[in-house]
N, C-alpha and C positions, 0 to 999 in steps of 0.2 A: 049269695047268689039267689035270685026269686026264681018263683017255678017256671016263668016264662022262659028266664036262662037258662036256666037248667034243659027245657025243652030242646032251646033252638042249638047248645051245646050236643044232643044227644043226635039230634036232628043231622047235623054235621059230620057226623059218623059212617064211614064207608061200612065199618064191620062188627061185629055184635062184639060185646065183653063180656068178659066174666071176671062177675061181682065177687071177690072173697069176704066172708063174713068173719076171717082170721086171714091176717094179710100173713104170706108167703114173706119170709127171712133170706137176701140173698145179698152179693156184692155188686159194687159197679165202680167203675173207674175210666177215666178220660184214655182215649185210645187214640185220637187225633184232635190237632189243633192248628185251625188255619191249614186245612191240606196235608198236613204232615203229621209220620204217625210221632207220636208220645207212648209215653210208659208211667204211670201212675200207681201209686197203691192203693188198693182198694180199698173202698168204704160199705160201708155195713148199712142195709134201708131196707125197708118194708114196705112190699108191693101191695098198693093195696085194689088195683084191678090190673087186665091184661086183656088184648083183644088182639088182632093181627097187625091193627094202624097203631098202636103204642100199650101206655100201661102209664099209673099213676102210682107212686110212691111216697112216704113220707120220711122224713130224716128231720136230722136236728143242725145239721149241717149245712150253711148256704152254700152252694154252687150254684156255678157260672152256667149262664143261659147262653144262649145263641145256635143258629143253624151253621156256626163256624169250630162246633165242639161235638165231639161225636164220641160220645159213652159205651161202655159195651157193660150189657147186664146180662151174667150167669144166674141159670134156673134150674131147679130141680123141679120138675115136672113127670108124675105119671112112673116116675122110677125113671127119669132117663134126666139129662143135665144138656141143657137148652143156651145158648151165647145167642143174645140178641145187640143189636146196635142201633144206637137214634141221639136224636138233639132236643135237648129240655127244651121245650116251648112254651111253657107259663110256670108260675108258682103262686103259691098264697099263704101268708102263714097266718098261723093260726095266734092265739091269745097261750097258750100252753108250752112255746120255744121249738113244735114241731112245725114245719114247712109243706106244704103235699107239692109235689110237682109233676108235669104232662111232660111225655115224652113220646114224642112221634118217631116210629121205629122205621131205619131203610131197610128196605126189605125186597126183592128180587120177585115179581110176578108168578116164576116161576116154582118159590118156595110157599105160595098160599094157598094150595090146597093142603099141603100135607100143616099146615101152623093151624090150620082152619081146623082138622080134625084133631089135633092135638087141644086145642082150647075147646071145642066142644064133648070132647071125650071129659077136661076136666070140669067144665059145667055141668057134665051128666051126675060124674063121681061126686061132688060138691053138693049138689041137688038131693043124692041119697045119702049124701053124709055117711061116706062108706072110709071105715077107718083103716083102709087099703089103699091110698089116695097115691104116693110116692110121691110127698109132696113136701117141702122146708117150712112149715107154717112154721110163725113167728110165738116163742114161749112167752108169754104176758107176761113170766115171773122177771126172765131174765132180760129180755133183748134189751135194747139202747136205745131203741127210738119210740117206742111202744109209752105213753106218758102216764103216770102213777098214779 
């Protein structure tokens, strides 16, 4: 992607992100499909930003894309544990067998002030690189998705 896309990509953003420079370790699994709910076992990925309109991650894992599949990713955030829901809407992979994917989170109007100050509390904490974070970052040594 040129800088121009990258621009008109950022450009497109209703709400700020926070950039992790050590992506956060968490799960996600399919929670509905086609209307109806499902029950899946979880998989294991690495978030590697988050903002109120989605969050992008990477895995090793292809899943299925569409606005007809609706994921739920658990967070540990700030010392507290965060259940978000949304539908994969792009992917790209990379040359290395890791995938990054955009996910646009549904999210209730009502719930974005309080997600607003939760992501800006951790872009504060982030920013001083304060090893008080209460946060899942991903161990370089161990995780799965994280590539050698």
């Amino acid at each position: 992607m040129d800088t121009r896309e990258e621009i008109e990509l950022i450009n497109k953003r209703k709400f700020f992100r926070v950039y992790l420079k050590k992506p956060i370790c968490t799960e996600t699994s399919i929670v509905q499909l086609n209307g109806k709910s499902v029950k899946t076992h979880a998989t294991s990925i690495c978030v590697n930003d988050i903002g109120i309109g989605g969050l992008r991650f990477s895995s090793k894992l292809k899943l299925p894309i569409g606005d007809n599949i609706i994921y739920e990713f658990k967070l540990k955030l700030l010392h507290k544990r965060y259940s978000f829901r949304g539908s994969i809407v792009w992917k790209s992979e990379k040359e290395n067998d890791e995938i990054a994917y955009g996910v646009h989170f549904q999210m209730d109007n009502k719930d974005i002030p309080g997600y607003f100050t939760v992501f800006n509390d951790l872009a504060l904490i982030i920013k001083r690189r304060s090893q008080h974070h209460g946060c899942s970052f991903c161990d370089f040594k161990t995780c799965p998705n994280i590539p050698l």
